[in-house]
Every structure is written in C-alpha cells, then in structure tokens.
C-alpha positions in Angstrom: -71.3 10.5 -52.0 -73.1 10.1 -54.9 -70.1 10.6 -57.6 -72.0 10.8 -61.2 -74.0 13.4 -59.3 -70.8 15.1 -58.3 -69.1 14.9 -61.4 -72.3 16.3 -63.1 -72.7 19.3 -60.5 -69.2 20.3 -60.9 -69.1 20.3 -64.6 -72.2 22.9 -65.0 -70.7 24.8 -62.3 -67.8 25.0 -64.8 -69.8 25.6 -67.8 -71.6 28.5 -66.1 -68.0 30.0 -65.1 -67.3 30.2 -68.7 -70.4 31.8 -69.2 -70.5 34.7 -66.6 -66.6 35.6 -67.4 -66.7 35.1 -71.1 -63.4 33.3 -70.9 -62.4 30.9 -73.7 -61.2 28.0 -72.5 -59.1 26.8 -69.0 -55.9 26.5 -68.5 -54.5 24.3 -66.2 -50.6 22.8 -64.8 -50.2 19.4 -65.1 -48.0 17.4 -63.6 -49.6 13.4 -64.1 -51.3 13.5 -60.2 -54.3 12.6 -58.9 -55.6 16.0 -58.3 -54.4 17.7 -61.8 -55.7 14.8 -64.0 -59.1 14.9 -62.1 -59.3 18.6 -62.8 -58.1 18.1 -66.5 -61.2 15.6 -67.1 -63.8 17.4 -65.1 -62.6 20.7 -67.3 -62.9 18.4 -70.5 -66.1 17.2 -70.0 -67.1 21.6 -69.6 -65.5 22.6 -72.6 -63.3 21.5 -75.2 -61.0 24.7 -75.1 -59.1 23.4 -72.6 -54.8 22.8 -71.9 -52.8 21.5 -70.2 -49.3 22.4 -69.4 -46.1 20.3 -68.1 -43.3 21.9 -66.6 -40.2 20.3 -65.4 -38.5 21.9 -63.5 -35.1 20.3 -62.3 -36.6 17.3 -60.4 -35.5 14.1 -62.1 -39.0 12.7 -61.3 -40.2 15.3 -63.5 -39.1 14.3 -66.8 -39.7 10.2 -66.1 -42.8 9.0 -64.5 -44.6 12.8 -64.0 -44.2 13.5 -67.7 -45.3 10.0 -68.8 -48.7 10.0 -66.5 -49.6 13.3 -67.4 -49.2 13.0 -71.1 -51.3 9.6 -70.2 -54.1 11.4 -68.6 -53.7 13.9 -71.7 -54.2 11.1 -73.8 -57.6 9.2 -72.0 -58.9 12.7 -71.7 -58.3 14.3 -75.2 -56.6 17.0 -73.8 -54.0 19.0 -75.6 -51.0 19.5 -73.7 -47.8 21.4 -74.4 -44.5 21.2 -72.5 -42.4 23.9 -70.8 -38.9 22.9 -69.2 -38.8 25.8 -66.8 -35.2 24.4 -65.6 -33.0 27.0 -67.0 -35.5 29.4 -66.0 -35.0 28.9 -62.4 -31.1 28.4 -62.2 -31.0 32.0 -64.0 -33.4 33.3 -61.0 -31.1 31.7 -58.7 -28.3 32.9 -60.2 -30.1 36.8 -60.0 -31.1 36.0 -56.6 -27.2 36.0 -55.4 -25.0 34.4 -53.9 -26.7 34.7 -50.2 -29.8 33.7 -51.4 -27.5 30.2 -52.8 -26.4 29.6 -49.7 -29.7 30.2 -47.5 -31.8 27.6 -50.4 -29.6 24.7 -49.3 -28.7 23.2 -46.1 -26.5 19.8 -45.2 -27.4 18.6 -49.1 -31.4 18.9 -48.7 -33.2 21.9 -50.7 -34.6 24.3 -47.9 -38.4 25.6 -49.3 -37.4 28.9 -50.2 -35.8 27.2 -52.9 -38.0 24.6 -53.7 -41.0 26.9 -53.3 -39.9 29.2 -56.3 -41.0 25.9 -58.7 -44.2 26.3 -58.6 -44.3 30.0 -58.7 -42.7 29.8 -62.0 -45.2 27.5 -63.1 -47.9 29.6 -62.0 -46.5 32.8 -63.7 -46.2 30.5 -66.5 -50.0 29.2 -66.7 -51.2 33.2 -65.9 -48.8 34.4 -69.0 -50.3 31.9 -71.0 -53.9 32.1 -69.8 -53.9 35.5 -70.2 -52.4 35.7 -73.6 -55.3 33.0 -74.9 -58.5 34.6 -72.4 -58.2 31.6 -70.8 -59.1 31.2 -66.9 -56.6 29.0 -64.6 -57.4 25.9 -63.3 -56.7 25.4 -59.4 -55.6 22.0 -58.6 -55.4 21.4 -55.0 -58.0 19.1 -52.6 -59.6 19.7 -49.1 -56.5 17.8 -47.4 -54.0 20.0 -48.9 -55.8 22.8 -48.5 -56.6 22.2 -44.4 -52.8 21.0 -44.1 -51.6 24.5 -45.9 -49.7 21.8 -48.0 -49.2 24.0 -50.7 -47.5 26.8 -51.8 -48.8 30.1 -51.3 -48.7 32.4 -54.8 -47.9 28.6 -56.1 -49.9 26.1 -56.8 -52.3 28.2 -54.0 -53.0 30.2 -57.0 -56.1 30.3 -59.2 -59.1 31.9 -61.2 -61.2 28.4 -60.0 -60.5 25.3 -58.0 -63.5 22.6 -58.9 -62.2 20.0 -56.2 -61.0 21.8 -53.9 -63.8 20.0 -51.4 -62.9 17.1 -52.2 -61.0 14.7 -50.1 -58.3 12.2 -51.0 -60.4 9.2 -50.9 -63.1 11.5 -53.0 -60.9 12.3 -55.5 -59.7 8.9 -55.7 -63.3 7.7 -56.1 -64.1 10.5 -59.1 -60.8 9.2 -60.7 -62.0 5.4 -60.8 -65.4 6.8 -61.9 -64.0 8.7 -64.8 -61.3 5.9 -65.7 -58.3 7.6 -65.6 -55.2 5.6 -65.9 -53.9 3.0 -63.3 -50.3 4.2 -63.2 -51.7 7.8 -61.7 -54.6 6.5 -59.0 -52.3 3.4 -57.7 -48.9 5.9 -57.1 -48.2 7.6 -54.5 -49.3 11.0 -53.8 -46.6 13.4 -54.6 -45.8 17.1 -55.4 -43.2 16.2 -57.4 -40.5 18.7 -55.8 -37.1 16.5 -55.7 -36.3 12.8 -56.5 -38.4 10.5 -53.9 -40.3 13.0 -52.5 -43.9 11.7 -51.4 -46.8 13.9 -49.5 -46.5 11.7 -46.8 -43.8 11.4 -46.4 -43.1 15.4 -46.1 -46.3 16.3 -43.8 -45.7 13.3 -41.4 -49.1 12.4 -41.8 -51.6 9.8 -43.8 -53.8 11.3 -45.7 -56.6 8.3 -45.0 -56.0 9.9 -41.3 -56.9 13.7 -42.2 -59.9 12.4 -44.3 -61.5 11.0 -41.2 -60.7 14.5 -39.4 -62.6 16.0 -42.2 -65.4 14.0 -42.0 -65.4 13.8 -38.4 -64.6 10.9 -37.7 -62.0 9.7 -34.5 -58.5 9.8 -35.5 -55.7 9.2 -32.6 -54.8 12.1 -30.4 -51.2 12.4 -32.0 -52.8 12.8 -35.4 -55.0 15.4 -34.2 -52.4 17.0 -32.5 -50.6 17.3 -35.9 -52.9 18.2 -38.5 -54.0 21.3 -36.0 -50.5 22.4 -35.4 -50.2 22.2 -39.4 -53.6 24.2 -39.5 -52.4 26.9 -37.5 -48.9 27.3 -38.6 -50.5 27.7 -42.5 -53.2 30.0 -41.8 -52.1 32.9 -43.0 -52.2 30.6 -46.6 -55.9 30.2 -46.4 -56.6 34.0 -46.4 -56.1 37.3 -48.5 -53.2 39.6 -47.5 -53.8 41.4 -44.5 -54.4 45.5 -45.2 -54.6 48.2 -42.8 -58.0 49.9 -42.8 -57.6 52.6 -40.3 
C-alpha cells in the first residue's frame, strides 16, 4: 500500500464531505488509541475545525495512560481537545436502571457487557449532543478488523456521520500512524478499548489481530483461527447492518 497516497485520498475524501453537507468542523471521541488518534490527524490535515473529546468513564485506565496518550496525540496533531468525566453520569443510569438491572450487569466480580456496553453509548450521545450543537459531523473510529469481528458496540462506538479508516487493517493503520509520526507510547501499546483495568482486544476476542489481517487479505491463517473469526462474523451480523423493518 502506497501510504502518502492513502493518506492523501482519504483527506480529500474528507474535505469533499465537508463540502457536500456544509458541516463545520468534525467531531470525534478520543480515547489515546491507535484508531482514534489516526482519525484525529487524517481529520486535521481536512480541516482545522476539528475536536476531540475524552471521556472517562469509571475505568481506572481511563484517567492514567488513555488520558495521557490522547492529550499526546492532541498535542503532535494541534488538536483541541476537551474532557468529559461521564462517571457519575453512568452510576445515576445504573442507579435509574434498578435494582435487577444491578444485579444482571455483574456476575462472579467481572462486568457482564450490558453494563460495560452503556460506556460508549454515553460517549456517543455525548459527541452527537455536542456535534450537533456546533454543526459539526462525527467522526467514526473503528478499522476493518473490528468491524469483521463485530468488536464493537452497536449504537456505540458502531455509531457515526463518517468512518475514514474503516478499511483499513491493523497493520495499515499502524503503518499510516508511523507515516504521520504520531507518538511512540500509542503505536508500541497494546490495542485496547479501554473498558476496565487490563483489558486488551486480544485478549477479549481470543484472537491476534496480525491473524485476522492475513484473513482479510487472503492469506492462510490456521483452521482454528478461521474457525473463530467466522463464528465471530456470524454471531455480530446483525451489527454490520440497518435495523430490520417489515415491508409487507
């Protein structure tokens, strides 16, 4: 892949988004990964009118090494960001939610997802109340691994006006990050959503990502790996399309 190419391609397909929806600038979450910080830059390099937002929200993680690489990436890119501890905001929907709800979001001391999964809902209600208050469009974070994996959460981070990567593999997203320089401390860590203490993609899913690349670019990959990254297709396909409607 020829990556100054890419990188060039993807910011006039940017520019010319602005254009045709007259929006004023992008909006986007950030939470100092891979995939956020490349979509900050290649935003930047469109448009100046562009912010980012991090929002804590309970994980530990998130106020240490997530806040200080995405204020980093804020930094190398000269892009505003603005912080929104979203913390309290989810305890008091917990606490609406009831006490069933309580019980069913945690099981033998590990968060279950319908609890985890409200996280970044909020933060996506929290970029679309912004974005829309400022006529700005909302940035879509998520790569081709992610996406095939259904390793995101739908009405979540699944969520967007525009995704400018989300064809992109791990390994290419790596690549555009070394092109554009963005800080060590965010391409050498590992991948992680950033849910709970510890957590890593990888971890989670079961599988390497450097595995689901070569599935995506058809290359052989061992039998068990396929076996798992199809299983993970089909269980998540209903994520990959719009809401089914009866048309009679």
């Amino acid at each position: 892949m020829d990556i100054a190419a890419s990188v060039g391609k993807r910011v006039e397909w940017i520019k010319n988004l602005l254009s045709s929806t007259g929006a004023k600038g992008i909006i986007y979450g950030n939470s100092g990964g891979k995939d956020c910080t490349l979509v900050g830059a290649l935003c930047k390099l469109a448009t100046d009118s562009v912010l980012g937002v991090i929002m804590p929200c309970q994980s530990s993680q998130n106020y240490g090494s997530d806040r200080d690489d995405a204020l980093a990436a804020g930094e190398k890119f000269g892009i505003k960001q603005i912080e929104i501890d979203l913390s309290d905001t989810k305890t008091a929907l917990v606490s609406a939610l009831g006490e069933e709800f309580a019980k069913d979001s945690v099981g033998d001391g590990a968060l279950k997802m319908a609890g985890v999964n409200i996280n970044p809902r909020l933060r996506m209600t929290t970029l679309y109340a912004l974005g829309q208050a400022r006529g700005y469009l909302v940035a879509g974070t998520g790569n081709l691994d992610e996406t095939t994996l259904g390793y995101f959460t739908k009405w979540g981070d699944g969520a967007y006006d525009f995704n400018p990567i989300a064809d992109l593999t791990v390994a290419e997203v790596y690549a555009h990050l070394e092109y554009l320089g963005a800080p060590a401390s965010i391409i050498d860590k590992a991948p992680s959503a950033g849910l709970y203490a510890g957590q890593t993609d990888e971890d989670e899913l079961g599988i390497r990502y450097s595995d689901v690349d070569s599935y995506l670019r058809g290359r052989k990959v061992p039998e068990e790996v396929l076996s798992k990254i199809e299983k993970a297709k089909r269980a998540s396909a209903h994520k990959r399309v719009m809401p089914l409607k009866f048309e009679g």
